[in-house]
Steps between C-alpha positions, in 0.01 A plus 500: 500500500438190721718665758201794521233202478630320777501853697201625382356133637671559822369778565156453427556169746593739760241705477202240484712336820455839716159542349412168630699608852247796560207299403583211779577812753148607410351152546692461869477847611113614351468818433757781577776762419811537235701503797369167650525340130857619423601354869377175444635465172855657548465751229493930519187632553562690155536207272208326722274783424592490108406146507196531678395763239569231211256292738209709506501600165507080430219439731744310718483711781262792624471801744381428857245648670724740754692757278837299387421169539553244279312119478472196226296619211197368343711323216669267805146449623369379180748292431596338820269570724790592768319786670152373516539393820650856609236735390295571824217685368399601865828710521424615192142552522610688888746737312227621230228539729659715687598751232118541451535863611165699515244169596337477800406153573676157475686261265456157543642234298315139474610156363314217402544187765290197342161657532553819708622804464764628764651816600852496523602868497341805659585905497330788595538841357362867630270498813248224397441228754257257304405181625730331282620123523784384666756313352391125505121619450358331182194470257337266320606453140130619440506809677673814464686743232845267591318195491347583136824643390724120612211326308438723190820504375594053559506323145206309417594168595620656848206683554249184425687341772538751719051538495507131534716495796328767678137357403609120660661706847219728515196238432349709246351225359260519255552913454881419305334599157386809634801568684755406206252754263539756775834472505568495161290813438712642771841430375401633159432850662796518702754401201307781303543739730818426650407512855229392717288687826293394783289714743511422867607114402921542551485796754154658665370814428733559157541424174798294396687444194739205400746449199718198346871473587642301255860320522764428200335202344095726508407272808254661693668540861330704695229839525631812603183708690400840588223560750400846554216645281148566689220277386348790288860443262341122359218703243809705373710185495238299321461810242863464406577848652872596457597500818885557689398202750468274183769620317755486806395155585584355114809681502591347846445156390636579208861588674472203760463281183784634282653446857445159453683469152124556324535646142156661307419316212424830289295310232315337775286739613439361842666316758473047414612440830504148622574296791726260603342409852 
């Protein structure tokens, strides 16, 4: 009987010590194959891949974004943080945006630096040329759909200082009350709704529509964009239409976020994001 114990116990120390070995090949190497992960860790692709199945299923480790790739899972990001650092949500957001098959416009995705909102990724799809911003061209935290989506969706003490910050660099002066009720008013909508829209303020001559990406912890990290729609599309957008645009846009942000280690809170009903910056 202790004889079994003490092999039962050896065993089970072997396997949480090539469990760990895969999990530090994942946290060197980033994302990638069976075969790189049985290489690094001296071990037959076969058992590697049985182990890697335990992983999923424990949260440990997920599925990549190329077809049989492998990275740390959200359970290693909420405990340790390890990957945070490794999640580029402009490859991400690049990959996604591109599988956007059928639009004919652009994707933009914007972050929030202090009080400006910046775009750091860009992609056209079908023949549409709009005038759409560069990377490096940014808004105002009070203008535009990516603008209201960065601000909506900051906690409330981030958010008061956020207004308060932008009111003393901007010399608003005396019009902060009106401003902060404006805002608020705003950021109410957008959380509603789930998305926010602009006419001619992000890119001229269209309509554009921005959502939340989220990252592991429900930080608000960035706004992924679609610019496309004709003017004409903002009484339909306002009305709550059901339309593919809107739907496409969610469900990209949506991806790029669970990208990003982001779980839906089921109960929730919304997104709480908040930021860190």
């Amino acid at each position: 009987m202790r004889q079994g114990t003490e092999s039962d116990s050896g065993h089970s120390v072997g396997t949480l010590t090539k469990a760990k070995a895969v999990l530090d090949a994942l946290e060197q190497l980033g994302p990638c194959s069976i075969h790189e992960i049985s290489a690094y860790v001296h071990e037959p692709a076969s058992s590697t891949y049985r182990l890697l199945s335990n992983l999923v299923t424990l949260g440990w480790v997920d599925h990549g974004l190329h077809r049989g790739e492998y990275r740390l899972g959200i359970a290693c990001v909420r405990i340790g943080g390890r990957i945070e650092a490794r999640l580029d949500v402009q490859s991400i957001a690049r990959h996604v945006f591109k599988r956007q098959e059928g639009s004919n416009g652009s994707w933009s995705l914007f972050v929030r630096h202090y009080v400006r909102s910046v775009c750091v990724q860009m992609t056209f799809l079908g023949q549409s040329r709009l005038r759409s911003p560069q990377i490096g061209y940014s808004l105002p935290i009070s203008l535009g759909a990516p603008s209201d989506v960065l601000l909506a969706f900051l906690d409330q003490a981030r958010f008061e200082r956020l207004i308060e910050h932008y009111r003393y660099n901007a010399d608003l002066g005396g019009l902060l009350s009106t401003f902060r009720e404006r805002s608020m008013q705003m950021a109410e909508k957008v959380v509603q709704r789930g998305y926010a829209y602009d006419v001619d303020q992000t890119v001229p001559g269209a309509l554009t529509l921005a959502a939340p990406i989220f990252d592991h912890a429900g930080h608000i990290r960035a706004a992924a964009c679609y610019s496309g729609l004709s003017r004409s599309s903002r009484a339909l957008v306002e009305s709550g239409a059901d339309l593919r645009e809107v739907t496409s846009l969610l469900q990209a942000a949506g991806e790029i976020s669970q990208g990003l280690g982001y779980v839906v809170d089921g109960e929730e009903g919304r997104f709480d994001g908040k930021s860190e910056q």
